[in-house]
C-alpha positions in Angstrom: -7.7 25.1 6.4 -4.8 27.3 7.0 -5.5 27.6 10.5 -5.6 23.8 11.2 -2.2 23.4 9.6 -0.7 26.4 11.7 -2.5 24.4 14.7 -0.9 21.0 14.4 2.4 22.1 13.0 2.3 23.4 16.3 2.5 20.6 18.3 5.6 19.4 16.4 8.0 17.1 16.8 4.6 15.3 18.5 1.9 13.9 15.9 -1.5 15.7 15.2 -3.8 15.1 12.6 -7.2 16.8 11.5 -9.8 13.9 10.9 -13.6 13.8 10.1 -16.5 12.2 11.4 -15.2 9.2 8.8 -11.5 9.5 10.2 -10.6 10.7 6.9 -7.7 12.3 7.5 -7.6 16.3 6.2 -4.5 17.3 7.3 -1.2 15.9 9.2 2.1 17.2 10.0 5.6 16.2 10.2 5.2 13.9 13.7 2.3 12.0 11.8 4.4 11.2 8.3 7.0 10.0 10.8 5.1 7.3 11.9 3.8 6.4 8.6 7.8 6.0 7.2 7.1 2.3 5.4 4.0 2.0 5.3 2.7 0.3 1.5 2.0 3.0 -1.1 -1.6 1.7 -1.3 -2.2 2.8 2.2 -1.8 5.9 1.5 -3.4 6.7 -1.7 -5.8 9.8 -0.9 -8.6 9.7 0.9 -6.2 8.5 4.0 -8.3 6.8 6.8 -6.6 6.9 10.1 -8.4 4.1 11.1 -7.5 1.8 8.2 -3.7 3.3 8.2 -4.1 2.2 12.6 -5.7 -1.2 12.2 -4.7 -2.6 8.3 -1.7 -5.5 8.8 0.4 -3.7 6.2 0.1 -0.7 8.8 0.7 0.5 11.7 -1.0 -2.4 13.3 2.2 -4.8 13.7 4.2 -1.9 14.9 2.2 -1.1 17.8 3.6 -3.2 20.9 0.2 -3.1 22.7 -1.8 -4.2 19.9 -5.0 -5.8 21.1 -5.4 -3.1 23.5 -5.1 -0.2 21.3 -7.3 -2.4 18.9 -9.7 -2.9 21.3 -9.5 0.5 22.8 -10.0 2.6 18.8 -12.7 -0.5 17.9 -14.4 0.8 21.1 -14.3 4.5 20.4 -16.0 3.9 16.6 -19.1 1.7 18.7 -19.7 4.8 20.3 -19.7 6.9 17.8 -21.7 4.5 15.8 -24.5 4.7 18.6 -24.8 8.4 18.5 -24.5 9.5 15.0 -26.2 6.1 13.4 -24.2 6.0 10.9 -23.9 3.7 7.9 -20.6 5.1 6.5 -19.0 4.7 9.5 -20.7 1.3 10.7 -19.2 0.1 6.9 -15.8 1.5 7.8 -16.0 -0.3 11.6 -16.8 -3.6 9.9 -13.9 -3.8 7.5 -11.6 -3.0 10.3 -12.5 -5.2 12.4 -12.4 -8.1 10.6 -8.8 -7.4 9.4 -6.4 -9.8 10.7 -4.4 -9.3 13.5 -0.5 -9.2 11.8 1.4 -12.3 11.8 4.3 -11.7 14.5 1.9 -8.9 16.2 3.4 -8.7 19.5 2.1 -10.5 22.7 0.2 -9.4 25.8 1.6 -5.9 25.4 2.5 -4.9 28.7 4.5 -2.5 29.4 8.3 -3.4 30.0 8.9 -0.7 32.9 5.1 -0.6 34.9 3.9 3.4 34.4 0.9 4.9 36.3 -1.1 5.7 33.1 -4.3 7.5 33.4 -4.9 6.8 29.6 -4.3 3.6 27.4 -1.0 4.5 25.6 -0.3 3.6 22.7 3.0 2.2 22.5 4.6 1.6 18.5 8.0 0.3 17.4 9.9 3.2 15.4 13.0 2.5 13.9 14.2 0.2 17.1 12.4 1.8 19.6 9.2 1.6 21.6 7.4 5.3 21.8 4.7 5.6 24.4 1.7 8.3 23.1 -1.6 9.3 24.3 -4.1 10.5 22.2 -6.1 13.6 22.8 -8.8 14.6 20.7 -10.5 18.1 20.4 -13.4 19.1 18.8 -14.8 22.5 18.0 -18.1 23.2 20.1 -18.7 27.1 18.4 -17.0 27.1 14.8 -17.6 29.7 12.8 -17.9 28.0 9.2 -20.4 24.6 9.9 -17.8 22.2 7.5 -15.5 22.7 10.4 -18.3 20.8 12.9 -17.5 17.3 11.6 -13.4 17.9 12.5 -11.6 16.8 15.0 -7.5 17.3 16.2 -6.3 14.0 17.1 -2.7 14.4 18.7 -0.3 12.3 20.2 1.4 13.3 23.3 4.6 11.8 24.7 3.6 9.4 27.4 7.4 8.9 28.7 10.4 11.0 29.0 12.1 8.6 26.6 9.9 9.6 23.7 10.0 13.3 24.5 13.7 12.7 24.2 13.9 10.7 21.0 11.2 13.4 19.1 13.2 16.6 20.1 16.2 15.1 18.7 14.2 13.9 15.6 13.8 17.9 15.4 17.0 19.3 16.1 
């Protein structure tokens, strides 16, 4: 465990999160709570989901610019993981979040208001008057030495725009 939090503290000021097979979220550091500055106490009673803390309307969910996309894009990513692993935990966990409501006010078509050559689906959330732009790399241990550590992933989020490099270093400074 102590290595995981030396790992993601690493990426700071940028989010990172350790997650299971469940998105039950194990650890998270400082660029993670960041994000989560408002969100309803009840959200984020232990275990945290990422998934439910994402996609519940008290969330993150009416924060995020690009919404359906990012919606459809994380919905998307549990079907698959659904298919390989045939899991009822997780198909339970898919089902509530998809039927929750998009937000009232959720923004529109989500496009981007300055066009950038992506080569992944950012996701783009509204923090304290500003739009950050992340994409979100996940890593996964292939040869871990202790078999709990199979099931965990490192989810971080990576500055997809020099603007939000710039606004997270001087978060840190």
């Amino acid at each position: 465990r102590a290595g995981m939090e030396r790992l993601i503290q690493g990426y700071e000021p940028y989010p990172a999160l350790v997650v299971d097979a469940l998105y039950d979220v194990h650890a998270a550091n400082r660029g993670v709570l960041m994000l989560l500055d408002g969100i309803p106490g009840h959200l984020l009673e232990p275990p945290l989901n990422a998934m439910r803390l994402t996609l519940h309307p008290e969330g993150l969910a009416p924060r995020i610019v690009n919404l359906p996309e990012w919606r459809g894009h994380l919905l998307a990513q549990m079907e698959r993981q659904i298919a390989l692993r045939r899991s009822e935990p997780l198909r339970r966990l898919y089902e509530e979040v998809a039927a929750y409501p998009v937000p009232d006010g959720a923004p529109g078509d989500g496009a981007p208001e300055d066009p950038v050559a992506y080569f992944a689906l950012p996701m783009r959330i509204e923090h304290e008057g500003r739009v950050l732009s992340f994409t979100s790399s996940i890593a996964t241990f292939n040869t871990p030495m202790d078999v709990t550590v199979a099931e965990l992933a490192i989810e971080t989020l990576l500055p997809a725009d020099p603007a939000t490099v710039k606004y997270l270093h001087s978060l840190s400074s």
